[in-house]
Structures are given as structure tokens and as C-alpha cells.
N, C-alpha and C positions, 0 to 999 in steps of 0.2 A: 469603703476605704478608697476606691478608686476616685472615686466623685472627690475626694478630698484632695487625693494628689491633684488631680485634673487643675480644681482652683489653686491650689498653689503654686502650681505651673505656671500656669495664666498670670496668676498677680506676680510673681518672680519675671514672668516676661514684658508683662504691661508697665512694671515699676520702671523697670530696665531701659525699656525702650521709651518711655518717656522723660529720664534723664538726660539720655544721647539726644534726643529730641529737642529738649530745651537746650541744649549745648548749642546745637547745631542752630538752632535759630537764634540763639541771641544776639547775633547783631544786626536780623532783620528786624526784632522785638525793640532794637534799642530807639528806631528811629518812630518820631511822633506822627508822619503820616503812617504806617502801618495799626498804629494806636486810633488817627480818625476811622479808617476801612475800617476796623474792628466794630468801633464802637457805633459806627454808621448801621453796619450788618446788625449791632444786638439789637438796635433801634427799630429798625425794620420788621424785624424779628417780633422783637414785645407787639407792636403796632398791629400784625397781623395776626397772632394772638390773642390780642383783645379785640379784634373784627371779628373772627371766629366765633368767642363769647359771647360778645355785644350783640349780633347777628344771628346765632343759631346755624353758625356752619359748619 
């Protein structure tokens, strides 16, 4: 029963704070360079990923 509250808590708090979170960022979110970094970083991201794969890293 305690392992249940625990999760509840947690997602009660993680919900929470990720609405204030996107409040708080939306008018860095709104501008389209913050959109290229982004999507630069997932790029990068995937790429090394499938090196890993490709490679046996």
C-alpha cells in the first residue's frame, strides 16, 4: 500500500510540474531556432545510436 501512495505522489508531482514547466517555457518553445537546436540535438542523438548498433558499441 505504501509503494502505491509513493507512485501517486510522484505522478501527482511529475504531472504538476511539468505543466508549470511548459507554461514557463512557452515563449522560449514558440521561437523556430530553439525548434532547429532541438531537432539538431534528436539528430545527433538517432546518429549515434545507430553507430552504436551499426558498430557493436
Amino acid at each position: 500500500m505504501v509503494l502505491r501512495a509513493g507512485a501517486l505522489g510522484a505522478s501527482c508531482l511529475w504531472f504538476t510540474l511539468l505543466g508549470y514547466g511548459g507554461s514557463a517555457l512557452a515563449g522560449l518553445l514558440n521561437r523556430p531556432r530553439t525548434w532547429q537546436v532541438i531537432d539538431a540535438g534528436v539528430g545527433v542523438t538517432m546518429l549515434v545510436v545507430a553507430g552504436l548498433l551499426a558498430f557493436g558499441g
